[in-house]
N, C-alpha and C positions, 0 to 999 in steps of 0.2 A: 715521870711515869705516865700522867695522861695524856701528856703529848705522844707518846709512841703508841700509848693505847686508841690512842685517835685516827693516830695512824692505821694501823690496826684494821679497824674499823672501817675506815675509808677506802681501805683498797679490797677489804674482804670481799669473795667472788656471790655470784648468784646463786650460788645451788639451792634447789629445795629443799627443806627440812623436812628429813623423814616425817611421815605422819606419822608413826611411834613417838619418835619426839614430841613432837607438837602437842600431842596427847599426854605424856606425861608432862610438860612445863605446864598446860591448862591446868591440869589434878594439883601439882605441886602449887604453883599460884593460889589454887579455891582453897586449900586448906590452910594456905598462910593468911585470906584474906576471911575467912571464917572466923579466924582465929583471933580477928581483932588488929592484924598489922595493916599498914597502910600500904599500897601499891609498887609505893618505892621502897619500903624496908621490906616488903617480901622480895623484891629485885633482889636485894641485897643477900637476906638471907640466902638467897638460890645461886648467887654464885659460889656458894658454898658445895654447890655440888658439880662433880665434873663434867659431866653430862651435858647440863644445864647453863656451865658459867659462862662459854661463851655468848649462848642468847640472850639471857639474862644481860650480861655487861651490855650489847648493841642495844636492848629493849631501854634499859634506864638511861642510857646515853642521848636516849633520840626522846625518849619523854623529857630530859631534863631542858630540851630545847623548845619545850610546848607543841609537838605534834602531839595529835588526838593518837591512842592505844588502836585504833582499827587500822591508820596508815601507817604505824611503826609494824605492825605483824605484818601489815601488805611486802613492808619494803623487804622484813627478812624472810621472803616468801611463805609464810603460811599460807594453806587451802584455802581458797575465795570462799568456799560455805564459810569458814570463821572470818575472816577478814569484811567480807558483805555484810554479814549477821551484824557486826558489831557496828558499823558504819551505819546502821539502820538504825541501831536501837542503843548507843552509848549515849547520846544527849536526855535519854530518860530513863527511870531507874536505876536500883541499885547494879552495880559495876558486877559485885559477887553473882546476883542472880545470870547476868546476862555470859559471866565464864562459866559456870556451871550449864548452859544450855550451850555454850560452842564446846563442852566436855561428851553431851549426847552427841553431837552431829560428829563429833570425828570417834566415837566410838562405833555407829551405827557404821559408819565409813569404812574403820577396821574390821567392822561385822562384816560389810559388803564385800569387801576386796578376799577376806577370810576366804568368805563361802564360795565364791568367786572361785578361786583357786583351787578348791577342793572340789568344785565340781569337774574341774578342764584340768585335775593331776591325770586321771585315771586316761582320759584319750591324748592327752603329752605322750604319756608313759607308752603306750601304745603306738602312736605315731613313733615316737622318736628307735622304738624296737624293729617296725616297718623299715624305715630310711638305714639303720644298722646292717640288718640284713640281704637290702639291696647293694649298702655298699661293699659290703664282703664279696658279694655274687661277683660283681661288677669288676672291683679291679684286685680279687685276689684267685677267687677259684676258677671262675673264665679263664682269663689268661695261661692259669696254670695246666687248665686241661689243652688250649692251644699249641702248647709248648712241649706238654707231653707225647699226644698220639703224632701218628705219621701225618706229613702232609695231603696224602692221598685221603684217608680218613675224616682228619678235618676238613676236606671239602669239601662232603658230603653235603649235600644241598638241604636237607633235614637239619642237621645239626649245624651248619652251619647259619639254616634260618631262627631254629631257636634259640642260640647264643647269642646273635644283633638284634630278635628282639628283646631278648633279657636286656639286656644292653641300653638298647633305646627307651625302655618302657625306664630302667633305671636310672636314665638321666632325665627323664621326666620329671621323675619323682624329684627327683634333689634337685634338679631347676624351680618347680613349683615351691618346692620348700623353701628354697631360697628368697624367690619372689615375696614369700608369704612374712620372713622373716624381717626383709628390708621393708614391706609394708607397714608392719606392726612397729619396724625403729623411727621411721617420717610418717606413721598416723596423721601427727598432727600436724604438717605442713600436706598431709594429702588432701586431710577435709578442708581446709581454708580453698582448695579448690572450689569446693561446691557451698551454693547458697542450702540452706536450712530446708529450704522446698525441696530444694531436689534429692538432697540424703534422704527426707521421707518419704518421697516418690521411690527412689529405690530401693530402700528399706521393706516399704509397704508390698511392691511387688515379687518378692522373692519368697516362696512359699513359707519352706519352714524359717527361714531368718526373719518373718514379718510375724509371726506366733512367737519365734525367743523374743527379737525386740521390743513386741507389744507388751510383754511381764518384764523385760527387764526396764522400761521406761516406766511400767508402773510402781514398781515397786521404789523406783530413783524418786519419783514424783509423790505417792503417799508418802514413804520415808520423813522427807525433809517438812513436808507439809505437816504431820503429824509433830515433830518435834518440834516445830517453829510458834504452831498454834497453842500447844501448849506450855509455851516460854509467856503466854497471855498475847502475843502479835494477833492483828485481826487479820482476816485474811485477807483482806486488802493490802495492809503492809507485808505480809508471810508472798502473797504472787509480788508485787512488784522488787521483794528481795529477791526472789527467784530470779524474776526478770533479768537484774543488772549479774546476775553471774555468768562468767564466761564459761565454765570449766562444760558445763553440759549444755549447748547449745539451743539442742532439741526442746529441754526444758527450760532453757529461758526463752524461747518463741514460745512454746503455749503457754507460760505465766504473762507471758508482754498482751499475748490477745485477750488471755481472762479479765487480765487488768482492765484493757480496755473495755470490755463489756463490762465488768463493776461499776467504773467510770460513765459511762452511754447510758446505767440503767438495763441492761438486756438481760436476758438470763441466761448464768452462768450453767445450768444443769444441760440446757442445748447446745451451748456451747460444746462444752464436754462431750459430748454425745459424739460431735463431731468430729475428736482430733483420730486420727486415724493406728498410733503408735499408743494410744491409752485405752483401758479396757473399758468395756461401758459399764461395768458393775462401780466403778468410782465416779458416776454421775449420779447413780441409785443411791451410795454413800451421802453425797453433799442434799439430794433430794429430799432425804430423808430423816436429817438432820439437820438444822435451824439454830442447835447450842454449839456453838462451836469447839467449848469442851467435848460435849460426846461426839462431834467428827473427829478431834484429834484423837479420843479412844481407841471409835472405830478405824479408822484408817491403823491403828495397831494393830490391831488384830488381823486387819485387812493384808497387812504385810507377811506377816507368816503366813494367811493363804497362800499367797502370790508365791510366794520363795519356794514353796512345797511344790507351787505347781510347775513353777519354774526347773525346779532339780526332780520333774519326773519327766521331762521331756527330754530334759537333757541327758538323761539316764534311757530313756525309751530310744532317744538318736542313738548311743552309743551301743546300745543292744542290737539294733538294724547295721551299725558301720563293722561295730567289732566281726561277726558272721563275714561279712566281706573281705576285712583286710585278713584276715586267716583262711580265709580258700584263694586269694591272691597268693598268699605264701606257700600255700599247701600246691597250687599249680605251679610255679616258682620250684619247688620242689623235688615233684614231679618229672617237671621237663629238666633238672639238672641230672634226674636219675637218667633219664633217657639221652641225655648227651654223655655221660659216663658209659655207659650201655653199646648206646649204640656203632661207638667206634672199636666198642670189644669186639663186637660180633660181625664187623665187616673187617677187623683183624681174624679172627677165626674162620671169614669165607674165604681167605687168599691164603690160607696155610694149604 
């Protein structure tokens, strides 16, 4: 039986582990090790759930061989926030404290991606009604008035110009979308393109994408900092865990330069001042604070600013887009009325 389970094991694929997952094996884990069990008999107990059993079995399997618990969750792909976190700080302290702070960081995670999505349902919804009704234009009702009036009418230089560009302007659209969709599937083989300088350089120059970026890197950056510092990490250890994470680039370059100036002796607040994709109110933050507890506070508090301010722009853009993509359609409209139209009434000049 362990021999096949080894097998098992051995050949089992890479996929990520949902972060729901991952999130409740942490929960279920802190409350078995709360509770007085030890590490491997809470394994045990959790294969008891089905959920859980197959992590559970690969987690106690690869402990049972003396890997350290931060490279058994690397190998079964859990999130580098948890896997880095523990890699830092499993040679000290208690074990239970340090799964209860990788319990914040992927809940705060599920917060983000939450919000995240609730902000960009509303202009989804909206785009994907857009591209709907282009394609209907395009290859059902076109065609069909082509096919209905006479040839002589359809050649009408009018209607025949507004139909090619409905047309054109329609395959626009669904080309760009297209584009936009296989961007978002190779992301991340597109930025290993570019060096960390240049995403910020570009970032930085695009008006309002360099205002969403600037709160969304803030809030990624107080976030983790805030829950890190109060797990007791100094922030020397809190930036250089940041540092060795891959998952957010941007933030692990400006935790690797903070580091360095902790290191050098310089000051971290000018530092700050400087990175161009962070706001300067989180230099005022660290200036103004010395206990490191009330930074980790404040930067709480500091985060629900940021989110609010965050989802009123992104609500004020879609106030300015939505006005637009509805008098597109309404001229869209329009001109469908008047290619209906206008081949009635050059049918009724030849009666």
């Amino acid at each position: 039986m362990d021999f096949f389970q080894k097998i098992k094991l051995h050949f089992q694929n890479n996929t990520t582990v949902p972060l729901e997952k991952q999130h409740r094996f942490l929960k279920r884990l802190y409350q078995l090790l709360n509770n007085g069990y030890s590490l491997l008999n809470s394994l045990n107990l959790m294969k008891l759930e089905k959920d859980l059993k197959e992590i559970s079995i690969q987690v106690k399997f690869e402990l049972s061989k003396g890997v350290q618990l931060s490279k058994v969750l690397k190998k079964v792909n859990f999130h580098p926030l948890i896997t880095n976190y523990l890699a830092t700080v499993e040679t000290s302290g208690d074990l239970k404290d340090h799964v209860r702070t990788c319990i914040k960081l992927t809940e705060q995670r599920l917060q983000y991606i939450k919000q995240s999505k609730k902000l960009m349902r509303y202009p989804a919804i909206l785009l994907i009604f857009f591209l709907a009704i282009f394609f209907i234009i395009n290859y059902f009702v076109l065609p069909s008035f082509r096919n209905f009036f006479p040839e002589q009418a359809a050649a009408n230089f009018s209607v025949h110009l507004i139909i090619n560009t409905i047309k054109g302007f329609g395959f626009i659209m669904i080309t760009l979308a297209g584009c936009v969709y296989l961007c978002y599937l190779f992301r991340h083989q597109i930025s290993r393109m570019f060096s960390v300088k240049v995403k910020i350089n570009i970032l930085t120059k695009i008006p309002f994408l360099n205002t969403l970026s600037t709160l969304h890197y803030t809030l990624l950056f107080s976030t983790q900092l805030s829950t890190l510092l109060q797990s007791g990490m100094t922030i020397k250890d809190v930036l250089e865990h940041l540092a060795k994470q891959s998952q957010l680039p941007i933030i692990s370059y400006y935790s690797s330069l903070l580091t360095k100036e902790i290191i050098t002796g310089g000051d971290l607040v000018s530092r700050l001042e400087q990175f161009k994709l962070l706001d300067k109110q989180l230099a005022y933050l660290f200036k103004t604070n010395t206990n490191m507890q009330d930074l980790a506070k404040d930067l709480r508090m500091y985060e629900y600013i940021i989110f609010d301010e965050l989802e009123q722009r992104v609500m004020k853009a879609i106030s300015l887009i939505q006005p637009f993509l509805f008098t597109l359609l309404a001229l869209f409209i329009i001109s469908m009325y008047f290619v209906i139209m206008w081949p009635m009434f050059d049918l009724i000049n030849h009666i």
